[in-house]
Every structure is written in C-alpha cells, then in structure tokens.
N, C-alpha and C positions, 0 to 999 in steps of 0.2 A: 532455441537452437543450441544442439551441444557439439563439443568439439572433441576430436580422438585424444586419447592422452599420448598417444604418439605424439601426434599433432607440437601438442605441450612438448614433449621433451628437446623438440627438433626446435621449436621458438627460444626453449630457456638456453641451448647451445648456442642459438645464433645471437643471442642478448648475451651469452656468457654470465650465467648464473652458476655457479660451481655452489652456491653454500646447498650439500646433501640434502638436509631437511627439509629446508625449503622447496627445494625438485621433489620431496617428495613427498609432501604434503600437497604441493600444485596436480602432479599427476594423478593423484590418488584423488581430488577436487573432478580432475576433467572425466577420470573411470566413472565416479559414482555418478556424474550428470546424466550417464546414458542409461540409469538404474531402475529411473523412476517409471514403475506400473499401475497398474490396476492395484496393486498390494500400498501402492505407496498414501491412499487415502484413510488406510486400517492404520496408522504407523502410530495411532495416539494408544494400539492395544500391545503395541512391539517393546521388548528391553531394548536399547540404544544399542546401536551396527545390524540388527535384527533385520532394519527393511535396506540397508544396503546387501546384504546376505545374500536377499531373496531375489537382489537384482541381478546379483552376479551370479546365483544359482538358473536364473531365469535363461543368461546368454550363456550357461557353459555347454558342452559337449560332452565332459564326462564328468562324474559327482562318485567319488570315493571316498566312503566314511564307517568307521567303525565307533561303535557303540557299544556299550555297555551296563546301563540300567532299564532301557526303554528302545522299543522299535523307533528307527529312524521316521522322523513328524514325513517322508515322502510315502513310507507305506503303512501311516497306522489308520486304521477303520475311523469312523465317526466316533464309535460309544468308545475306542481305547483312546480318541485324541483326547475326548470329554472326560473322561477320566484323571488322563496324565495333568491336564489342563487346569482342573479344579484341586488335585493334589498339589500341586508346585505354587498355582495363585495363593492355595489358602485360605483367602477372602475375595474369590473372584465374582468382579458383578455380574447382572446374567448378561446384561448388552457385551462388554467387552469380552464374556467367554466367547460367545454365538461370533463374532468378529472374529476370533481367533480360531478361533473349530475350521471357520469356513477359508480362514486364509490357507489354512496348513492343507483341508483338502482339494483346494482349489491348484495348490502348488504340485497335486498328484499327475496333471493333464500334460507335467514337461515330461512323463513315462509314457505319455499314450496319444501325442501329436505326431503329424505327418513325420517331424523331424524330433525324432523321441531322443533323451538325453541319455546316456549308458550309465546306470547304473549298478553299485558296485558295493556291498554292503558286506562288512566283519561284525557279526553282532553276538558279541559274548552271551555265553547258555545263560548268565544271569538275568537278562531280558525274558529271554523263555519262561525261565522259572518263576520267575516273578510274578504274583497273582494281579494283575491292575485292572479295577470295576471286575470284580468277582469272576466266577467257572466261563459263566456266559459268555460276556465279554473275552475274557480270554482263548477260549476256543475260536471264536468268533477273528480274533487277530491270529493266529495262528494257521487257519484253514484261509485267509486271507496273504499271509506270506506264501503259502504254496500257490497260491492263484497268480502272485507277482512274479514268482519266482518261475513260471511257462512262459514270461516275456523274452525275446533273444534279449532285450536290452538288460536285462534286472538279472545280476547276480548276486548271491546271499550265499553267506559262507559264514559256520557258525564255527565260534572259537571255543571249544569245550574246557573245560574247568582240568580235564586232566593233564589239558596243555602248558600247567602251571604258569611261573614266573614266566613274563614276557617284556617288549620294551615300550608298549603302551600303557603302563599301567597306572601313568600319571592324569589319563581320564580320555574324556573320547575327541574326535576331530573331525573334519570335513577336509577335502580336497579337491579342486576345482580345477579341471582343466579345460582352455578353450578351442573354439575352432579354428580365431584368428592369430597366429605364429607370433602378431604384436603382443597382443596379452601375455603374460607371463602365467602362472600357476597360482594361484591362492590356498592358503589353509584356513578356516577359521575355525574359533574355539570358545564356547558356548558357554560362558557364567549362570549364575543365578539371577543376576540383574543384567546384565547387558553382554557383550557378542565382540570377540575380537579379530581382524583380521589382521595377518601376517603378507606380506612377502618378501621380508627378505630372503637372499637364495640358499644363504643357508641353512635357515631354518625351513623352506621348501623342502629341500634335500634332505633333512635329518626325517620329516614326517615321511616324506616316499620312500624313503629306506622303511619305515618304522611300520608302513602298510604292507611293505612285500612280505618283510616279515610275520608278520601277522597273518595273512595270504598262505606264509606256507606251514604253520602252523595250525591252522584252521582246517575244520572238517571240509572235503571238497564238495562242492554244491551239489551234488548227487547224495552225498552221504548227509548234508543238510535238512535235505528233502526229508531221506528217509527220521533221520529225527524226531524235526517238526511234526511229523505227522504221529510218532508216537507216542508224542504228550499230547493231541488232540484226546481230550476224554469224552468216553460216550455216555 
C-alpha cells in the first residue's frame, strides 16, 4: 500500500519536520511508491530516474517536451526506436534492446487510451534532418508524425533552424503536468546514463517560460504538417 505524498507533507508538519531536504527527499519517496507499472519489471534495461519517469509520465495529463536530436521515444516507429536504441547502447544485447524497443512503444497507448494524455512536442528541423536507420526508416518516421499529428491530443510544432539562437539551447526537456492540483509540475532531463528530475518551483518556471518561448518561435502545427510532409521522399 502506498501513501499520497500529500499525505507525507501534512504528517512531517504535524511531527514538525522543518529540516527542507529531508521533506524532500520523504515526499519525493511517497510520489515515486505510486509509480510502480508494468514498466517497472524492464527497469534492469532503464538508465537510473528512467523507470520513475515513466511513472510519472504514466499519471500525467499533459507531457510537454521539446527535442532536438531525435523524435520524442512517445512517437517513434519500431524500426526508428531500434535504430536510436542500438546507436546510443553501442553494444546493446539483443534481449535488453527487444525490452527496451517494447517499453518505449508500449508507453505510446497513454496517446490513444479512453483518457488520452495531451501531448505537446517542439522538435527542432534537426530530428527531421537527421537520417536515423537509413531513407526507409526515415520516411517511415516522418509519414508517422503526421499520422500522430490528426490526434486532437498530439501537437507538434517544428522549430526551424532559421529561428536561430533561442533559450533552449542548453539541450532538450520534458514537462509534466498533472490532473490532481496536489501534484506540482515536474521537468525531467535525460543524460546519457541516467534521467533527472527537478521540482523545484523555480526551476519549473524558468522551463515553462523556456517552452512558451519556444512555442512561439516554432512553425505553427499546420505549417509543421506542411514540412514534414515535404521531406517525406518518394
């Protein structure tokens, strides 16, 4: 059984707990007990914060993320996950890739369940551009962004290269908003070995500033569309 981390906050006031870190280290213990899925048995194929990620990605309501090298792991194809997947492992085994393949498309069903997550993607022309598992493959992700992109929930909004200097340019991020008013917002930010989340509120505030911007910068999802669609090569 797990417990709210509200819950928590309202026990450490009534024991009078003041020392910060520990509040918050406790409440961030009570969040993550309610995390644990179906994902959470793959977690020996995950970088570390990886399978709390996906818990917290599991309960949000809206998921805002801008990218920059790679289509976001919520809408890439099979043959582009497998791609991405064997580029970044390196030396990946085949059991832990096939684990990983299936986690990421597994996590596509919170776009297309009764109570579908709203979806909200910035992904710089350099994803586009970028050839990953050759023409095929490529196409193949691309003619699959516009497919996601007919969801009411699923916006995509491309940041074109002529948009120069911006204030993301320190690398890409997630943003996590819930449905319960308790929860706060989360940002997390994705290493090469392991996965950070944030909440302090100011550092919230500095990324939703950092996404509007970016939002109005970017080609608007109509003008996306037409893009995408003419670097699908025939």
């Amino acid at each position: 059984m797990s417990v709210h981390h509200g819950d928590v906050s309202d026990l450490l006031d009534h024991y009078k707990v003041t020392d910060d870190a520990l509040r918050r280290e406790l409440v961030a213990l009570a969040r993550e007990s309610r995390q644990k899925g179906w994902w959470h048995r793959h977690r020996d194929t995950m970088k570390a914060g990886f399978d709390s990620y996906i818990g917290f990605e599991a309960d949000a309501a809206v998921v805002r993320t801008y990218e920059v090298q790679v289509v976001p792991g919520l809408l890439q194809t099979e043959a582009y996950a497998r791609a991405v997947i064997e580029a970044t492992a390196m030396r990946p085994s085949a059991g832990h890739m096939e684990k990983k393949i299936g986690v990421r498309l597994a996590r596509q069903q919170l776009l297309a369940r009764d109570d579908p997550i709203r979806l909200h993607v910035v992904l710089d022309e350099a994803a586009l551009v970028r050839e990953v598992g050759g023409p095929e493959t490529m196409n193949g992700q691309l003619a699959s962004l516009l497919r996601w992109s007919e969801l009411p929930n699923v916006t995509i909004q491309v940041l074109p290269f002529r948009s120069g200097a911006h204030p993301a340019m320190d690398g890409p991020f997630v943003l996590l908003e819930f449905p319960d008013p308790a929860d706060p917002d989360l940002v997390y930010l994705e290493q090469a070995t392991s996965g950070l989340i944030l909440e302090d509120l100011d550092e919230l505030a500095k990324y939703a500033q950092m996404f509007e911007n970016l939002t109005n910068r970017a080609l608007t999802a109509e003008e996306s569309v037409t893009l995408i669609s003419s670097m699908i090569s025939s």
